[in-house]
C-alpha positions as CSV (number, residue, x, y, z in Angstrom):
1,X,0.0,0.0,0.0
2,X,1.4,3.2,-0.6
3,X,1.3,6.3,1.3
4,X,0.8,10.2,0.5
5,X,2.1,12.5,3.3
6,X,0.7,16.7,3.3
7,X,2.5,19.2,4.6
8,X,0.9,19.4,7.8
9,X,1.9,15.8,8.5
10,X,5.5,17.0,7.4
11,X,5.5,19.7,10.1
12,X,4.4,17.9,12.3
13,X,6.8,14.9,11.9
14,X,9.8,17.5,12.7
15,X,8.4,20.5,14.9
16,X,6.7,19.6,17.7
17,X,3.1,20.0,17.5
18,X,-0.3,18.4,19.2
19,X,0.0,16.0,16.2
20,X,4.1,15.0,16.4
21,X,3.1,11.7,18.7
22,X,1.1,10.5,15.8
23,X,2.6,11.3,13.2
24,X,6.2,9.6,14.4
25,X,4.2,6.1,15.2
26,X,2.8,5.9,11.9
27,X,6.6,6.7,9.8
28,X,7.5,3.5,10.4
29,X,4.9,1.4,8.6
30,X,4.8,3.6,5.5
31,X,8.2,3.4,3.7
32,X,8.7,5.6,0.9
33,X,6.3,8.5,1.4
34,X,6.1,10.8,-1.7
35,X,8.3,13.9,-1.6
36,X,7.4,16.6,-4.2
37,X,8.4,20.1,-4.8
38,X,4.8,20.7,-3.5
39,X,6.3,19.7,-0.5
40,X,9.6,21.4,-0.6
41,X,8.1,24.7,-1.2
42,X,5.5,23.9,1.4
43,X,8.1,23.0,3.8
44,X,10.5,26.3,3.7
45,X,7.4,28.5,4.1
46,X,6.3,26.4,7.7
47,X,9.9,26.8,8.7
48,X,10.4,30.4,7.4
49,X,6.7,30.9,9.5
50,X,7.9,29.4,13.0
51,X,10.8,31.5,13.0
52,X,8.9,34.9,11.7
53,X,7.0,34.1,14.9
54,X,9.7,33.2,17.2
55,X,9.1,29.8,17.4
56,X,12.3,28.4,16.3
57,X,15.6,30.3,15.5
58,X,17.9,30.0,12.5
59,X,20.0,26.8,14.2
60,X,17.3,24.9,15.0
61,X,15.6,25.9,11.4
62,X,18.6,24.5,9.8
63,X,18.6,21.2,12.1
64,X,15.2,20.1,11.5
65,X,16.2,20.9,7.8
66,X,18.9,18.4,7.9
67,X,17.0,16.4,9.9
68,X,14.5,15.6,6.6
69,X,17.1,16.2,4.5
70,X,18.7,12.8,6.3
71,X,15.4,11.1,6.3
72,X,15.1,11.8,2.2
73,X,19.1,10.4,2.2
74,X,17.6,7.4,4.2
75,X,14.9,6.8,1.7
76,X,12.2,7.8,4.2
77,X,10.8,10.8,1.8
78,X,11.1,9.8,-1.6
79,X,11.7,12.2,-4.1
80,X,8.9,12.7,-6.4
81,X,8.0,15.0,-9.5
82,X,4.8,16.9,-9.1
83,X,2.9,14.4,-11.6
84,X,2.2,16.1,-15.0
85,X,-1.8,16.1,-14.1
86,X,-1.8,17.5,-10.8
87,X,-3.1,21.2,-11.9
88,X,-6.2,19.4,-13.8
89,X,-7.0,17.1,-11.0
90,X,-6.9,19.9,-8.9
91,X,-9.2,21.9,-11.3
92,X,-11.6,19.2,-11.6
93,X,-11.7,18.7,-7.4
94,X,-12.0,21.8,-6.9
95,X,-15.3,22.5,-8.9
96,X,-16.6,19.4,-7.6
97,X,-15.8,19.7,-4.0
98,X,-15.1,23.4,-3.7
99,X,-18.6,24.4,-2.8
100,X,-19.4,21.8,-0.6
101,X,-15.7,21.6,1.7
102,X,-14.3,24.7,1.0
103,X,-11.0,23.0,0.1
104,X,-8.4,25.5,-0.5
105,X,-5.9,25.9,-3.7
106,X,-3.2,23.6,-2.1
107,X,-5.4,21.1,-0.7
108,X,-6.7,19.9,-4.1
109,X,-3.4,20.2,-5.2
110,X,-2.0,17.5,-2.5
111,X,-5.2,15.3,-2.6
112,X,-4.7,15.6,-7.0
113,X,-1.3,14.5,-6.1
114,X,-2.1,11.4,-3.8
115,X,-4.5,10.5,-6.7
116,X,-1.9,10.7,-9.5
117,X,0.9,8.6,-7.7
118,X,-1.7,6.5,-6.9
119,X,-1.5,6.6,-3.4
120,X,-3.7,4.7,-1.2
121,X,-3.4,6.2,2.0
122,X,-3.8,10.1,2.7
123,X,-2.1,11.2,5.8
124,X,-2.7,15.0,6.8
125,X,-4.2,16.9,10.4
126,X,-6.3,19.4,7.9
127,X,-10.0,18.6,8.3
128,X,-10.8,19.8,5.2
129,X,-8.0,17.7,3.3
130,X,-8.7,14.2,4.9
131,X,-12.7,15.0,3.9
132,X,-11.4,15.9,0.3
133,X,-9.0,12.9,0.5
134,X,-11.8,10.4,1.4
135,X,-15.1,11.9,-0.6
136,X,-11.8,10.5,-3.4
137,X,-11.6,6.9,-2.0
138,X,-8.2,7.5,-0.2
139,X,-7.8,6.2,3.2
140,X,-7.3,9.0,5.8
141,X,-6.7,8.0,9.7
């Protein structure tokens, strides 16, 4: 079965958060989670964010950086092209979802992901995301 990890798992994987417990017991049983640029951008903005706020200063910025950067080396996060489809999935989920879960722009894009690397898990702490995620037959815990 494969696996399809959003951002806000991401963050939450590396900063501490009400949802880090979770998301570390569930890493090990899905090898080879999905890394996109999606991600990456995703990623330096959260980071970028908690230190804006004076969450986290620049050395512990740059050590959960390396921190994922050693899980990608480890072959934890896999790194992935955004598949070619993704902006018309997105489009299409969007107009069919839109009005009814008020999904935002980068939500449809992860879940349009998911469904073009054929993921069969969906593993985010957005409400919105996991409804998307499932009204699309992925599994969301």
């Amino acid at each position: 079965m494969s696996f399809y990890a959003d951002t806000s798992f991401l963050v939450s994987l590396y900063l501490s958060d009400a949802h880090s417990a979770d998301a570390r017991a569930r890493v090990p049983s899905a090898p080879n989670l999905s890394f996109t640029p999606l991600h990456r951008a995703e990623w330096a903005h959260a980071v970028s964010q908690h230190q804006f706020r004076g969450k986290l200063s620049g050395h512990e910025a740059r050590k959960f950086e390396q921190q994922l950067e050693d899980d990608i080396n480890r072959g934890i996060w896999v790194p992935s092209s955004l598949p070619d489809r993704a902006f018309e999935v997105c489009t299409d989920l969007v107009r069919r979802y839109g009005p009814k879960l008020g999904v935002r722009t980068l939500d449809t894009l992860h879940v349009a992901s998911a469904l073009e690397l054929k993921a069969g898990w969906f593993w985010t702490f957005d409400e919105r995301q996991a409804k998307l995620a499932a009204a699309e037959g992925l599994k969301t815990s």
